[in-house]
C-alpha positions as CSV (number, residue, x, y, z in Angstrom):
1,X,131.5,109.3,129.0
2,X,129.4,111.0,126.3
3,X,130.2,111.2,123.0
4,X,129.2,114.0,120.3
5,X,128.2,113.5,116.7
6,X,127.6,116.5,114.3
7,X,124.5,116.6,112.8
8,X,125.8,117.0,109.3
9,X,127.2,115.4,105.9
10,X,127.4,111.7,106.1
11,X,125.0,111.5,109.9
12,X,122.1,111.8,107.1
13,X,122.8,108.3,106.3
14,X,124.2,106.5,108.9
15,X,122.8,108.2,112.2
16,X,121.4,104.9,113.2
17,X,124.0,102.8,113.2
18,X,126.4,105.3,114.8
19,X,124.3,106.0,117.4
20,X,123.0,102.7,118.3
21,X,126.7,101.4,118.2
22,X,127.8,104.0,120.7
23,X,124.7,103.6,123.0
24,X,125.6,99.7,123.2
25,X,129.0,100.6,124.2
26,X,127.7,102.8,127.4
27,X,128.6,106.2,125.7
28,X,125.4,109.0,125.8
29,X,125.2,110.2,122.4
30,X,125.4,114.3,122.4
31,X,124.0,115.3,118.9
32,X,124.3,118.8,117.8
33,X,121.3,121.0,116.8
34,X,119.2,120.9,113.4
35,X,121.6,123.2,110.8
36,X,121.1,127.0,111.7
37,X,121.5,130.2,110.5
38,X,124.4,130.4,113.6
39,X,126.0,127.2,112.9
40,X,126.6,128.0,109.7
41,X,127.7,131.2,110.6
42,X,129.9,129.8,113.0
43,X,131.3,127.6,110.4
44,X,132.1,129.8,108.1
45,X,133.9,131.8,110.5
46,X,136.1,128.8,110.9
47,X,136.3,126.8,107.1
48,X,138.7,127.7,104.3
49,X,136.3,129.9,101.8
50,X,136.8,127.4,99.0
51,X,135.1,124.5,101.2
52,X,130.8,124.2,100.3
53,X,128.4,124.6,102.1
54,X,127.4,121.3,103.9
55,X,131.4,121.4,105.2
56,X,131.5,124.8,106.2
57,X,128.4,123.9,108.3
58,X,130.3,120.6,109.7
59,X,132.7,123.0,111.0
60,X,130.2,124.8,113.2
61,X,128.4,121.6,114.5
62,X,131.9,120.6,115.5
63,X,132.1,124.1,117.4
64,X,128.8,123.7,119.2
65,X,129.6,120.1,120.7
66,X,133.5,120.9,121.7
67,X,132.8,121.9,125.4
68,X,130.0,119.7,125.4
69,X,131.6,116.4,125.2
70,X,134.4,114.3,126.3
71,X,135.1,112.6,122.5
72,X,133.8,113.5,119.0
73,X,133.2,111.0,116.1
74,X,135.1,112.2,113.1
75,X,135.4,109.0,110.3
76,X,137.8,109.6,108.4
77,X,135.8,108.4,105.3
78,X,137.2,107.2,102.1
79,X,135.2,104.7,100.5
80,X,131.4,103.2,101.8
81,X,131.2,101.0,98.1
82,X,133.3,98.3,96.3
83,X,135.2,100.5,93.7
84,X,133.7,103.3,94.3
85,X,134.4,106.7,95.9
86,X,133.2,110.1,98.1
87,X,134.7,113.3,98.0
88,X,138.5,113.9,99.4
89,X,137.5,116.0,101.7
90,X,136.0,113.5,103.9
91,X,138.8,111.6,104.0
92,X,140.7,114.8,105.2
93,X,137.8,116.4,107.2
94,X,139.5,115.3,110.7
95,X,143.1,116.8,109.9
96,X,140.9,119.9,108.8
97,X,138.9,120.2,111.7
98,X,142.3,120.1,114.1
99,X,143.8,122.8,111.9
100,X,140.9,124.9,112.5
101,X,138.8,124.2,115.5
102,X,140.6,124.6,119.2
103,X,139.9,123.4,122.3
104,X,139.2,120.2,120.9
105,X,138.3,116.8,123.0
106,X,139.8,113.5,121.8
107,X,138.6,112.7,118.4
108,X,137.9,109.3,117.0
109,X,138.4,108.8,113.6
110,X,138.4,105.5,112.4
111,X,139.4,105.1,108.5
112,X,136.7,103.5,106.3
113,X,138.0,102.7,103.2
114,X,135.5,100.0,101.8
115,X,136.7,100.3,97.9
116,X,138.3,96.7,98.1
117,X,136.5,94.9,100.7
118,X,133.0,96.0,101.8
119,X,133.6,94.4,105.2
120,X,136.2,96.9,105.8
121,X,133.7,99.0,107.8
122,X,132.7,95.9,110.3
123,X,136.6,96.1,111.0
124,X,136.9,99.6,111.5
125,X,133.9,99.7,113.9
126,X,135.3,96.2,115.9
127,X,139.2,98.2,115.9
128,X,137.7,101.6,117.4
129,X,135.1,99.4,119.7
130,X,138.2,97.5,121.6
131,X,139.8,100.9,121.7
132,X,136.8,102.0,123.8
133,X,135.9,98.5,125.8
134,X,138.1,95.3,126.7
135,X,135.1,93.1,126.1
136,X,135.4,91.9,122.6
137,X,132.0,90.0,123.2
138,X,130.3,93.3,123.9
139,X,132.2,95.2,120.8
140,X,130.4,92.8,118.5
141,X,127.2,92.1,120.1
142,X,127.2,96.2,119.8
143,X,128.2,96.5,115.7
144,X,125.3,93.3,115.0
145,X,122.9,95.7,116.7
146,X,123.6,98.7,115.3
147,X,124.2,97.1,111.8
148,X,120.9,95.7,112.6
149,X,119.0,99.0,112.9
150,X,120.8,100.7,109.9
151,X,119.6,97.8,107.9
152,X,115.7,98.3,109.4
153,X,116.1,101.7,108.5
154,X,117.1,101.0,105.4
155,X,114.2,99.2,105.0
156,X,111.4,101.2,106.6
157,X,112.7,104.2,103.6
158,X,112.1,101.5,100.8
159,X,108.3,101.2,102.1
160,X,107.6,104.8,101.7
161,X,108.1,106.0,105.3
162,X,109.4,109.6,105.9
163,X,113.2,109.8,105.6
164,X,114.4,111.7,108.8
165,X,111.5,110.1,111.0
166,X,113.2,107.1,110.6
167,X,116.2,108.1,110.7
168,X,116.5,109.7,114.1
169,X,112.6,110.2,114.7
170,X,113.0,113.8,114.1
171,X,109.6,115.3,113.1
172,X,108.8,119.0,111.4
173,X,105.2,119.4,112.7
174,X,105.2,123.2,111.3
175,X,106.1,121.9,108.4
176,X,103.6,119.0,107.8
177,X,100.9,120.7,108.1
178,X,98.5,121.0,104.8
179,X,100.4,118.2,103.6
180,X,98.4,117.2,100.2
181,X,99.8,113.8,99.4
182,X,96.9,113.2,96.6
183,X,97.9,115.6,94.6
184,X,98.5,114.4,90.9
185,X,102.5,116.1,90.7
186,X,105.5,114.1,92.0
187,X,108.9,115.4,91.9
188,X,112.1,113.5,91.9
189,X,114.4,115.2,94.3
190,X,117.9,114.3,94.1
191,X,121.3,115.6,95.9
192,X,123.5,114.1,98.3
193,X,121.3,113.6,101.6
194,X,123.6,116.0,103.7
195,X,122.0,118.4,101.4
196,X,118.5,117.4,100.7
197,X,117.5,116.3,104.2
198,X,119.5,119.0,106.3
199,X,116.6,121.3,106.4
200,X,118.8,124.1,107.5
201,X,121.0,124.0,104.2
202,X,118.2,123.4,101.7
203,X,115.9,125.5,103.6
204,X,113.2,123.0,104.1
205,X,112.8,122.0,100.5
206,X,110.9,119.1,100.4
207,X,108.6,120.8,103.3
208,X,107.6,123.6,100.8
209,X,107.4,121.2,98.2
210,X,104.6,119.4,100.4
211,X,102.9,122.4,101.3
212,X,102.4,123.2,97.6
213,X,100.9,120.2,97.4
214,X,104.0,118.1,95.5
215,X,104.7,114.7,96.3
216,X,108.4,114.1,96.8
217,X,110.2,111.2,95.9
218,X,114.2,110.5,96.6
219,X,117.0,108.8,95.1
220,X,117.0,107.0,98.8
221,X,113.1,105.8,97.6
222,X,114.7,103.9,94.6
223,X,115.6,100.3,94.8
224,X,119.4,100.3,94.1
225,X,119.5,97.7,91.8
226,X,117.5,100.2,89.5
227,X,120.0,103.0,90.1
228,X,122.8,100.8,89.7
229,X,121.7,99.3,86.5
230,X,121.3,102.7,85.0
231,X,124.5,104.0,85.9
232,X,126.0,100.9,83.7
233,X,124.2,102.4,80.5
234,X,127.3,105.5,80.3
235,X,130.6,105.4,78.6
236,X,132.8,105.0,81.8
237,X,131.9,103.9,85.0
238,X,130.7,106.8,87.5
239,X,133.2,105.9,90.8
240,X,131.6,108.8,92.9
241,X,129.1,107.1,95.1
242,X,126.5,110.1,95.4
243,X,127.3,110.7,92.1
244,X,126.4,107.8,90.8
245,X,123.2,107.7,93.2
246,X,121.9,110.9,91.9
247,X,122.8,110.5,87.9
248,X,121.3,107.1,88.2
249,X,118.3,108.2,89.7
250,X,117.8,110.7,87.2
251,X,118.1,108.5,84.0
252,X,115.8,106.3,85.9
253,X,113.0,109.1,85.8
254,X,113.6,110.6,82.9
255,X,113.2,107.1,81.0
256,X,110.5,105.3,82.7
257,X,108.8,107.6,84.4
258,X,107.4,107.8,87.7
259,X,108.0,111.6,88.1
260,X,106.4,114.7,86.1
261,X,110.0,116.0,86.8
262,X,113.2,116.5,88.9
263,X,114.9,119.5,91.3
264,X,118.6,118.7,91.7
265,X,119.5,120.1,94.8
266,X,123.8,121.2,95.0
267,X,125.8,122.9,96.9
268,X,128.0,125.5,95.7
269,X,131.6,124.6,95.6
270,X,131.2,120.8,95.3
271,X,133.7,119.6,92.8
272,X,131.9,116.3,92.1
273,X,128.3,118.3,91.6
274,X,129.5,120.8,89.4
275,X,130.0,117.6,86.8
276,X,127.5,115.6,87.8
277,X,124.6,118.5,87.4
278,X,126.1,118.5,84.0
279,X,125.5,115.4,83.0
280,X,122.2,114.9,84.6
281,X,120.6,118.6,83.0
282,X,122.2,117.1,79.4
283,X,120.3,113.7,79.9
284,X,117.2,115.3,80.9
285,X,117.0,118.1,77.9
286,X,117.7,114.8,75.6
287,X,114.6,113.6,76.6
288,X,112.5,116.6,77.3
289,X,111.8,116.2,80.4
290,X,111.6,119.0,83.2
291,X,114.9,120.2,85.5
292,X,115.2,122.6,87.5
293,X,119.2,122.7,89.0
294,X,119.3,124.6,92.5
295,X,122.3,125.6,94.0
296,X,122.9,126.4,97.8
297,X,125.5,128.7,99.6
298,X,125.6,130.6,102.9
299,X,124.1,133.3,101.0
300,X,121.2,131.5,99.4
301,X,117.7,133.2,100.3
302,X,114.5,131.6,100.7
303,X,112.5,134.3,98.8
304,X,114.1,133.2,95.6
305,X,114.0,129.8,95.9
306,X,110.3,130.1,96.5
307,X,109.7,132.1,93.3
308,X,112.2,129.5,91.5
309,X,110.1,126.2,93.2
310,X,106.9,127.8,92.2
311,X,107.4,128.8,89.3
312,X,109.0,125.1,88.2
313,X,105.6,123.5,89.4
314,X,103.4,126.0,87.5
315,X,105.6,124.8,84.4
316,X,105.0,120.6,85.6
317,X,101.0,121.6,86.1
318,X,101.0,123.3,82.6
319,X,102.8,120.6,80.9
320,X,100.3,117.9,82.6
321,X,97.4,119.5,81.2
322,X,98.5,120.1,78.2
């Protein structure tokens, strides 16, 4: 039986444990292509207008791998955080997808809703694994393994290795090339990592950062102890998860350091984004220190964001000599 997973939104941060889970279970994992012009296009064809980018392009992943597949993965995603939150549309993202999409296969979508017990996941997976085998033994020996991996990956990110090699080994040779990692500029990018590491939706920005010679950091790069502790420094408690990643991660850089200065990457129509690239541009001109906002859309050409990229590290090579 083989079972498809759309490339896109939250498969940027948990690919490996979905897809070692599923593999343990004696499914064959279909993935959908890298984000392309045509999947987006095909996703647009299909979304509401006043869904962003990164779901519009969900919607034509989901196309591609319907006649492909005998199931699709669809989590019907609430909460991944004690007290915390993600955006509503996750949590509705499988009744949108029926609405939408026909010729659908069977869809799982188990309901993760960790905001009051973190182990909530563990018993979402174990519910949707006996669902799928009747060997109990094997349904957990599956969710140890895959928890396993996620955690590995986890770790192989904190010690500086490349985000989406480890994350499903994927590598941009084209892209690498005439990488300068001594170069004396680091930029802090931050965005949610459906965004920032979907090199179809942000148009391989940390690739053309490289190639000009910029070292990137990520919020993902940051210990989260250090984000954590200061997103406890403002007035009321930030219960958007991503949110709370990215703001963190900015009043981390723009108070100690680390960075010569940040690209927020966003996605146009994002309710949580359009406040929390408020916030984060405010802090940052408190301080002086260097912003540049991007936002994405279907319509977003690379020409621009060149001319804006360049011109942003001409301003950070500038301000270093100076």
């Amino acid at each position: 039986m083989k079972i498809g997973i759309p490339k896109a939104l939250f498969y940027y941060y948990y690919a490996p444990l979905w897809k070692t889970y599923f593999e343990e279970l004696g499914l064959e994992v279909e993935l959908s292509p890298a984000t392309s012009k045509n999947i987006v296009k095909r996703g647009v064809s299909l979304a509401v207008d006043e869904a962003c980018l990164p779901i519009k392009a969900f919607y034509g992943h989901i196309d591609y791998l319907k006649d492909k597949v005998d199931l699709l993965f669809i989590p019907r995603l609430v909460s991944v955080a004690l007290k915390e939150y993600i955006c509503p549309k996750f949590m509705g993202l499988p009744d949108m997808i029926k609405q939408k999409v026909t010729g659908l296969p069977i869809i799982l979508e188990p309901v993760i809703d960790c905001s009051k017990n973190i182990k909530q996941m563990e018993k979402a997976f174990l519910c949707l694994g006996e669902s799928l085998s009747a060997d109990r033994r094997k349904v957990k020996e599956a969710w140890e393994k895959a928890r396993a991996n996620y955690l590995q990956f986890q770790s192989n990110i904190q010690q500086g290795k490349k985000y989406l090699s480890a994350l499903d080994g994927e590598v941009f040779d084209d892209f690498e090339k005439g990488l300068n990692l001594s170069s004396n500029l680091k930029i802090g990018l931050i965005g949610h990592g459906y965004n920032i590491y979907d090199y179809g939706l942000s148009m391989q920005l940390i690739a053309r950062l490289e190639k000009l010679g910029v070292s990137v950091i990520t919020a993902e790069n940051l210990a989260a102890c250090l984000i954590d502790k200061q997103a406890q420094k403002l007035p009321k408690r930030m219960f958007w998860t991503l949110g709370k990643k990215a703001l963190g991660s900015a009043m981390h850089w723009a108070e100690l350091g680390g960075v010569d200065g940040i690209i927020y990457l966003s996605a146009f129509g994002c309710g949580p984004d359009s406040l929390i690239g408020d916030l984060i541009e405010r802090f940052c001109r408190k301080r002086n220190y260097p912003i540049l906002h991007l936002t994405v859309d279907e319509h977003t050409g690379e020409a621009g964001m060149d001319t804006r990229i360049e011109a942003f590290i001409d301003l950070l090579e500038r301000r270093k000599i100076s």
